[in-house]
N, CA, C and O atoms as a DFTB+ gen file, in Angstrom:
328 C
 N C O
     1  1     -52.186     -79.669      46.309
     2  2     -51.906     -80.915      45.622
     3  2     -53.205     -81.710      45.547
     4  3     -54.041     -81.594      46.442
     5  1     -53.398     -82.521      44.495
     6  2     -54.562     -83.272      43.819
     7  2     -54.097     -84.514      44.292
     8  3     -52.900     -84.800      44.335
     9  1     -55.329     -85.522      44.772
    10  2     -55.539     -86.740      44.686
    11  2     -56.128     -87.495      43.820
    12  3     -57.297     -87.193      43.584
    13  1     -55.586     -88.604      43.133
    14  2     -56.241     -89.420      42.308
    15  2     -56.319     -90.475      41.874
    16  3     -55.229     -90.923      41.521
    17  1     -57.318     -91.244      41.699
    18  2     -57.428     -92.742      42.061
    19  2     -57.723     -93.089      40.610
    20  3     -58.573     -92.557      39.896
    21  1     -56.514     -94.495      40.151
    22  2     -56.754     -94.973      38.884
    23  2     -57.067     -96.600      39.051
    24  3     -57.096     -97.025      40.206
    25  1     -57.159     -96.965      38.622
    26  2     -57.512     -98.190      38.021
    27  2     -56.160     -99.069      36.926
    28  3     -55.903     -98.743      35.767
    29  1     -55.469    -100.222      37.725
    30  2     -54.235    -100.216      36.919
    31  2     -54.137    -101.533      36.348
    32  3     -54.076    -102.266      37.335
    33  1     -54.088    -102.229      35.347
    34  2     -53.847    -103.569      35.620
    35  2     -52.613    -104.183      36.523
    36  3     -51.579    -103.537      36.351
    37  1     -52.476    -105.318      37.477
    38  2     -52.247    -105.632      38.188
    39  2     -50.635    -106.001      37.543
    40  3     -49.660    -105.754      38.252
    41  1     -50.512    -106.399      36.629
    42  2     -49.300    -106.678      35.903
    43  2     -48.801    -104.861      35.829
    44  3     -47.740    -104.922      36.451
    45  1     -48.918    -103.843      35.559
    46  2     -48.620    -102.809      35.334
    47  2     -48.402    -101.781      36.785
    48  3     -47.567    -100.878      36.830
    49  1     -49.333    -102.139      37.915
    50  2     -48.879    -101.841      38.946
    51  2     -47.690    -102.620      39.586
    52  3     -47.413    -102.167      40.697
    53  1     -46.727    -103.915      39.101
    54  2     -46.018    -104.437      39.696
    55  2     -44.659    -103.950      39.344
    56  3     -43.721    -103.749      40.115
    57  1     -44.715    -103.752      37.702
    58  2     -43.942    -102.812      36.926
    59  2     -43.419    -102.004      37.589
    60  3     -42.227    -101.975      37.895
    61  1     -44.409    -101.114      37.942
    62  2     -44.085     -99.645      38.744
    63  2     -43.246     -99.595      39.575
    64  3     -42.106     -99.146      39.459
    65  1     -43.889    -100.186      40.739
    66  2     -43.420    -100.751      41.932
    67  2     -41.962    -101.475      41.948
    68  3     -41.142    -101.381      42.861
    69  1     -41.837    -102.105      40.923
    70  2     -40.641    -102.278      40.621
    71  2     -39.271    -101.889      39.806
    72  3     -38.148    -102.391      39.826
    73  1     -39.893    -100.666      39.004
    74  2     -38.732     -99.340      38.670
    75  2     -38.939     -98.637      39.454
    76  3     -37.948     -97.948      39.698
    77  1     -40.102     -98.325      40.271
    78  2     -39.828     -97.081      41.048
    79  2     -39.032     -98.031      42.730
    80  3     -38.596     -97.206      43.533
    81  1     -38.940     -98.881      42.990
    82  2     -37.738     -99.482      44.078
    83  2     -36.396     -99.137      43.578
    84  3     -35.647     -98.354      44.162
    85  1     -36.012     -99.970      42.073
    86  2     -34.768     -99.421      41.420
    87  2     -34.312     -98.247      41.626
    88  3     -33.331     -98.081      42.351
    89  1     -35.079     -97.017      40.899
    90  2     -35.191     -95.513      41.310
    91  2     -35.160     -95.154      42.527
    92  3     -35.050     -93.957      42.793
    93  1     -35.246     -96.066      43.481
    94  2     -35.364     -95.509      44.973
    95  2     -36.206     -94.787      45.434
    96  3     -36.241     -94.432      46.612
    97  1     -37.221     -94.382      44.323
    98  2     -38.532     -93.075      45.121
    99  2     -39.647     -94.281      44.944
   100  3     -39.846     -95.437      44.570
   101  1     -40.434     -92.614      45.737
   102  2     -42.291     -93.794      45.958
   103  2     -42.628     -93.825      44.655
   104  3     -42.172     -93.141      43.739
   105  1     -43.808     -95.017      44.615
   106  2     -44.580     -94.991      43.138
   107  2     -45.198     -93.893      43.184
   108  3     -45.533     -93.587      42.039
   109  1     -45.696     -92.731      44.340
   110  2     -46.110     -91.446      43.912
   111  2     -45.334     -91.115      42.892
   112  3     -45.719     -91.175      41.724
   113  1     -43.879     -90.641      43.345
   114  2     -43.054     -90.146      42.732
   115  2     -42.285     -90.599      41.461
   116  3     -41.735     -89.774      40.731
   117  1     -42.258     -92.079      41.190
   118  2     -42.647     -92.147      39.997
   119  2     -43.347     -92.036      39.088
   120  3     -42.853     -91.792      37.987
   121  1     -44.977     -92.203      39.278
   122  2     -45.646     -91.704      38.420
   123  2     -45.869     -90.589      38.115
   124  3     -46.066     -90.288      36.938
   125  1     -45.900     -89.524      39.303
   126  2     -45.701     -88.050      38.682
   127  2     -44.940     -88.050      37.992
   128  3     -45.180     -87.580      36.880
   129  1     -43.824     -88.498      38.245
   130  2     -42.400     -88.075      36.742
   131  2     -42.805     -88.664      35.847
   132  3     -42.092     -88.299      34.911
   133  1     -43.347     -89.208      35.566
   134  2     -43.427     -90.507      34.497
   135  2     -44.691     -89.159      33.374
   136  3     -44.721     -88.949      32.162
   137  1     -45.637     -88.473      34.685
   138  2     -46.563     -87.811      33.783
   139  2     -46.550     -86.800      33.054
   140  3     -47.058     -86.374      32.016
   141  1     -45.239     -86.267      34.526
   142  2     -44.435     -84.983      33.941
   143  2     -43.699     -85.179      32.238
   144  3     -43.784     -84.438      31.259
   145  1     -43.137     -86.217      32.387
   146  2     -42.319     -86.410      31.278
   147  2     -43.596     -86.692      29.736
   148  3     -43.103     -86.223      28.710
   149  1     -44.907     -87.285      29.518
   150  2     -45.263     -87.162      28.784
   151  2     -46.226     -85.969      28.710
   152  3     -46.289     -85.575      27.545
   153  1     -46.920     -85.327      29.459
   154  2     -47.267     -84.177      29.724
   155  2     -46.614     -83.140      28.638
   156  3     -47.193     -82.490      27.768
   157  1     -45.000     -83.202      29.019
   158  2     -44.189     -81.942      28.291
   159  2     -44.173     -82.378      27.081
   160  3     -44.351     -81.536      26.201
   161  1     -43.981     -83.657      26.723
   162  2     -43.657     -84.307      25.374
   163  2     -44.987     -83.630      24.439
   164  3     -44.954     -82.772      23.557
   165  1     -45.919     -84.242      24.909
   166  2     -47.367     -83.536      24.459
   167  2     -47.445     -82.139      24.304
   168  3     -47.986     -81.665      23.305
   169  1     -46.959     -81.422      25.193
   170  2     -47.048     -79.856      25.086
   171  2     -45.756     -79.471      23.974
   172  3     -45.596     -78.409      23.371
   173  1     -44.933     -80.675      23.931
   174  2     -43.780     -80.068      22.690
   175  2     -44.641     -80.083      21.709
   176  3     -45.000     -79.002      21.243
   177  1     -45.150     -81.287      21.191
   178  2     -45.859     -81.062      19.915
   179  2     -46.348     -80.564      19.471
   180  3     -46.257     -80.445      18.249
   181  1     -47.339     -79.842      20.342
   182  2     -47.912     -78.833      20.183
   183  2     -47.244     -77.623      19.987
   184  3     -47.184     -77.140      18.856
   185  1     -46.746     -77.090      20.925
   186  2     -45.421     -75.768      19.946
   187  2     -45.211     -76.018      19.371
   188  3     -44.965     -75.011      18.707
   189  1     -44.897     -77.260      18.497
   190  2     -43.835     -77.416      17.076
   191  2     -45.515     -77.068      16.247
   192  3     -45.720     -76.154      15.449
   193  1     -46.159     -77.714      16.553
   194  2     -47.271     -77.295      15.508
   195  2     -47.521     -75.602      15.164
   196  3     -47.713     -74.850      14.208
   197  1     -47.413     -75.590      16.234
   198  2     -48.102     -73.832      16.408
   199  2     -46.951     -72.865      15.989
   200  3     -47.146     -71.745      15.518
   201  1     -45.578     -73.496      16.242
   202  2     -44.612     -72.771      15.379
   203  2     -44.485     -72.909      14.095
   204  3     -44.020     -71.901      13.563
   205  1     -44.797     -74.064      13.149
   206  2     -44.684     -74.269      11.930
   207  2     -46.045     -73.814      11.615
   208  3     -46.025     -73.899      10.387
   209  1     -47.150     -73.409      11.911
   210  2     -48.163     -72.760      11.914
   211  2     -47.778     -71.676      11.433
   212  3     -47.963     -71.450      10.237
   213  1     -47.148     -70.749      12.263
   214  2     -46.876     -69.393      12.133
   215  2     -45.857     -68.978      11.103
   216  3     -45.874     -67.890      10.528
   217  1     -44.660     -70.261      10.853
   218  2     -43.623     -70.073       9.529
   219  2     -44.348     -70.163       8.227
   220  3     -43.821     -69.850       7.160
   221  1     -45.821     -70.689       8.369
   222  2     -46.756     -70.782       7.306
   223  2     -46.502     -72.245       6.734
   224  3     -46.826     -72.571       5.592
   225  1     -46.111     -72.783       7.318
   226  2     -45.896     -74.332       6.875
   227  2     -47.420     -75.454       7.406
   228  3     -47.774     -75.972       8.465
   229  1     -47.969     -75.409       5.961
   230  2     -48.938     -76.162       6.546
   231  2     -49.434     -77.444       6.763
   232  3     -50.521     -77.928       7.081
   233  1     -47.831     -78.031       6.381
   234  2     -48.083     -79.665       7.078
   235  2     -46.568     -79.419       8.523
   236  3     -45.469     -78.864       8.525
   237  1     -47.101     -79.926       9.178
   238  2     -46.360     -80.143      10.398
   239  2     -45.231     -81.383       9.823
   240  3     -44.029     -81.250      10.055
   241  1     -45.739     -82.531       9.091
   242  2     -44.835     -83.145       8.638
   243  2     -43.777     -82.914       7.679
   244  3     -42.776     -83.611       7.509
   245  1     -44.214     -81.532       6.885
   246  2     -42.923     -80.946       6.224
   247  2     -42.090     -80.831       7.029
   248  3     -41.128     -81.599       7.074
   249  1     -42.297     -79.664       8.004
   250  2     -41.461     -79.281       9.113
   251  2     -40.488     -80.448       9.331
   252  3     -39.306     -80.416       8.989
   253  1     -40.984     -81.290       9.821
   254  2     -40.299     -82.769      10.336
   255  2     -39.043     -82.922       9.340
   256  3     -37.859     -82.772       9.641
   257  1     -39.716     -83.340       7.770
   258  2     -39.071     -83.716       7.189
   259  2     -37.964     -82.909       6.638
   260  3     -37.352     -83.451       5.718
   261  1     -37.651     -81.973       6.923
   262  2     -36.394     -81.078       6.649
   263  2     -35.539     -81.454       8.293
   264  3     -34.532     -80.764       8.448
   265  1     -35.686     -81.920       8.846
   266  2     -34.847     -82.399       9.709
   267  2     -34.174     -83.371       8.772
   268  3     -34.814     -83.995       7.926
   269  1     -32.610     -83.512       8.971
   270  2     -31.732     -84.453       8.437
   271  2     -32.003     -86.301       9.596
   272  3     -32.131     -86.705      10.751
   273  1     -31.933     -86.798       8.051
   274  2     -31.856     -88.257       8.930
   275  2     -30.387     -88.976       9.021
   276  3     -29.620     -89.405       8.160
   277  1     -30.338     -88.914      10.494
   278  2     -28.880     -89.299      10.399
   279  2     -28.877     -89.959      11.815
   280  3     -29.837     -89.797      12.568
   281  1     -27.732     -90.743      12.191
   282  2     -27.587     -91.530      12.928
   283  2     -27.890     -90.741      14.388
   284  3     -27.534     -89.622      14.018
   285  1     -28.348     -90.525      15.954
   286  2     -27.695     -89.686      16.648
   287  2     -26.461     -89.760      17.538
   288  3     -25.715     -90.739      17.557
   289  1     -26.294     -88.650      18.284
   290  2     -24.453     -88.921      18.627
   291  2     -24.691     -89.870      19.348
   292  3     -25.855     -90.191      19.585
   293  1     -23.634     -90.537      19.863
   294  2     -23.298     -91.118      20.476
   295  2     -23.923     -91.065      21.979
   296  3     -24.801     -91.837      22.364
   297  1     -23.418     -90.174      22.662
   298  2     -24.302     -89.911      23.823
   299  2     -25.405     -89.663      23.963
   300  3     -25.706     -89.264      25.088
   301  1     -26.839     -89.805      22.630
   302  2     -27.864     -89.771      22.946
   303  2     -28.693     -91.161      22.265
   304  3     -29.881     -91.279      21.963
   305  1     -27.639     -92.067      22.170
   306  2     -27.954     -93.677      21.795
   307  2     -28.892     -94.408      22.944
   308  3     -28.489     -94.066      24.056
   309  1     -29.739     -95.085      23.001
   310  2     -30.201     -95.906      23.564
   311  2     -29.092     -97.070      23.978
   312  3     -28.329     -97.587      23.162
   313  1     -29.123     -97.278      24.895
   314  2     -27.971     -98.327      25.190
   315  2     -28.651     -99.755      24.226
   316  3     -29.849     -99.950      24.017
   317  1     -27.792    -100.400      23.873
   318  2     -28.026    -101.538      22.989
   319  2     -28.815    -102.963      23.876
   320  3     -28.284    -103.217      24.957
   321  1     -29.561    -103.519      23.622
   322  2     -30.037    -105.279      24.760
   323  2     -29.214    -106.219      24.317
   324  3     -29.100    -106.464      23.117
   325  1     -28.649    -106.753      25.119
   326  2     -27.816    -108.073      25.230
   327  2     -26.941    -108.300      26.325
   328  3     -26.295    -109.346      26.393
């Protein structure tokens, strides 16, 4: 395991500290997840590129845009603010 020292603004380390209490784990362990989670996001894009690469599609945003735009279900809604 790697050690590593960042530099945070002070408003953004309080943040942390204060979803990762909510969450109940350490701010280690939040921020690893936090990196994990854009880490993969980043590595999706990249497959989608490299797969629409290979279908011979040479805008990645075609690809996209043959996805239907439509509302999503229900259970993958953002809960609403108020």
């Amino acid at each position: 395991m790697s050690t590593l020292s960042i530099r945070i603004p002070d408003s953004l380390h309080r943040a942390v500290r204060e979803l990762a209490e909510s969450d109940q784990v350490s701010i280690n362990q939040f921020i690893a997840h936090a990196l994990t989670e854009k880490v993969s996001a980043m590595k999706t894009v990249d497959y989608l590129r490299q797969r629409a690469a290979k279908a011979n599609m040479a805008d990645f945003d075609k690809l996209l845009a043959m996805v239907p735009d439509r509302e999503p279900d229900e259970c993958d809604r953002l809960p609403s603010e108020g």
